[in-house]
C-alpha positions as CSV (number, residue, x, y, z in Angstrom):
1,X,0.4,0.8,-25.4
2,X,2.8,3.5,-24.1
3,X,6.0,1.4,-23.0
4,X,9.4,3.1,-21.4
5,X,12.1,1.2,-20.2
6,X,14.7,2.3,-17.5
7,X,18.3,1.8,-19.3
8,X,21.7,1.4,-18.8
9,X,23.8,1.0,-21.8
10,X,26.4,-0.7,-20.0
11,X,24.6,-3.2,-18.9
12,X,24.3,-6.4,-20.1
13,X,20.9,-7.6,-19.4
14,X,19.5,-3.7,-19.8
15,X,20.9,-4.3,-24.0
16,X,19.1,-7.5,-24.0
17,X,16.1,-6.6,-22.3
18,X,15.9,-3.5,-25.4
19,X,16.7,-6.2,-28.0
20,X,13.8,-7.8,-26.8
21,X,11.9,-5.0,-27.3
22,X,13.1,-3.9,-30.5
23,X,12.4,-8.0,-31.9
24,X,8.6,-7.9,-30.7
25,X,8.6,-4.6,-32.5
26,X,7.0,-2.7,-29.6
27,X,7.7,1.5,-29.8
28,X,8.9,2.2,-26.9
29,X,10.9,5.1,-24.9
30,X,14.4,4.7,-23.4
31,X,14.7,6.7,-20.6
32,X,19.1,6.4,-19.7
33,X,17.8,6.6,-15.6
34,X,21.7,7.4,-14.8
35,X,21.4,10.8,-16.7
36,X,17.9,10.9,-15.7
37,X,16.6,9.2,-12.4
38,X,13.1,8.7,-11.8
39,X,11.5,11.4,-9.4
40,X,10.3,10.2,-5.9
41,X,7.2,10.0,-7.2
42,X,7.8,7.7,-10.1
43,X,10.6,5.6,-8.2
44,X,7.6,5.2,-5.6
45,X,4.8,3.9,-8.0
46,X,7.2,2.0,-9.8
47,X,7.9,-0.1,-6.5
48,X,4.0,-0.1,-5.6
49,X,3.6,-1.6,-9.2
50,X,6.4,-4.2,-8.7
51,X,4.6,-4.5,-5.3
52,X,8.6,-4.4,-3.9
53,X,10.0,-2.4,-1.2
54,X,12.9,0.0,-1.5
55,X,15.8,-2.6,-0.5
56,X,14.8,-4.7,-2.8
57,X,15.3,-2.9,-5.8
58,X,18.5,-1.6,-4.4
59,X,21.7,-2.6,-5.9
60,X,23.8,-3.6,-2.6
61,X,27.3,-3.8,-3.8
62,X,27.1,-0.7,-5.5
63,X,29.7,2.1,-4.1
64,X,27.1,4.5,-2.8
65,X,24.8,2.2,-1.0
66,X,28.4,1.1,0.9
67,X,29.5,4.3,1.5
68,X,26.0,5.8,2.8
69,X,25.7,3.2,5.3
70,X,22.3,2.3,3.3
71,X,22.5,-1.2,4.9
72,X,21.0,0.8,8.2
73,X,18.0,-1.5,8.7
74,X,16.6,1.4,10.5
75,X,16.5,3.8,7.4
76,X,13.0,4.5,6.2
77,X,11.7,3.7,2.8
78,X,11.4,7.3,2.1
79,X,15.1,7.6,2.7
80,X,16.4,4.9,0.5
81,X,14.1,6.1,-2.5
82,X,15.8,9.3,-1.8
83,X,18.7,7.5,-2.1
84,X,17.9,5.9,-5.1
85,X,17.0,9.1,-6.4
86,X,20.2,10.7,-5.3
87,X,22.3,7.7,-6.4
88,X,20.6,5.9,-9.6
89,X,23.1,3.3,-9.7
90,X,22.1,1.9,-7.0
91,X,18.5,1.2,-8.8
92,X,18.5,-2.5,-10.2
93,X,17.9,-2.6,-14.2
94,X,16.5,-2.8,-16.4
95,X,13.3,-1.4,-15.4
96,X,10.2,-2.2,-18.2
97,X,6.5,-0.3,-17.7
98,X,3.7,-0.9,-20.1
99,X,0.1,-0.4,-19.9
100,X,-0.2,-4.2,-18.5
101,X,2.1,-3.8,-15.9
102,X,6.0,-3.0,-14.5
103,X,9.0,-5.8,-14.3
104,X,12.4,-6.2,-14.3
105,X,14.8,-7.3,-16.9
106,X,16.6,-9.8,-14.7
107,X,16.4,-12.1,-16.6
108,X,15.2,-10.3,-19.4
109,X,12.8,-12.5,-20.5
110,X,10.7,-11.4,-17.5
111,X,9.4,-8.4,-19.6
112,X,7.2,-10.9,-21.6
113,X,4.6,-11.2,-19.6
114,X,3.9,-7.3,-19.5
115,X,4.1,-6.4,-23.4
């Protein structure tokens, strides 16, 4: 089972969602999604998996999704994954995929039922 999870080391719940991880003894990959943000593509099939739109993985009281006016009910969904893209701290965390499915760390015991 191929498992990656979206990370940010500053974040609480993305360290315990990885300590989960590390105490089921599952090999996965960490990818740090500030330094690296998910393409377009991925951010998209990442949403269709979570079966979420856009806004709702958005972190709304993040700088960027202020200062962008990303609170535009009128914006596509094509232009806040863009954003998301542009800004990756506006992407909630942690982020978990496995062969069984995609969920998010909050709380990080959510994870479970996917590995």
């Amino acid at each position: 089972m191929k498992t990656i999870i979206y990370h940010n080391p500053k974040c609480t719940k993305s360290r315990l969602t990885l300590a989960i991880l590390e105490q089921k003894g599952i090999d996965f990959e960490v990818i740090n999604y500030l330094e690296t943000p998910p393409s377009v593509a991925e951010l998209t099939a990442l949403l269709a998996a979570l079966k979420l739109e856009a806004r709702a993985l958005m972190r709304t009281f993040e700088a960027p999704y202020k200062d962008n006016h990303l609170d535009d009910k009128s914006l596509s969904e094509a232009a806040l994954i863009q954003a998301m893209v542009e800004y990756p701290i506006l992407i909630e965390r942690p982020i978990v995929k496995t062969d069984q499915g995609v969920a998010i760390g909050r709380p990080p015991e959510n994870i479970l039922a996917i590995i």
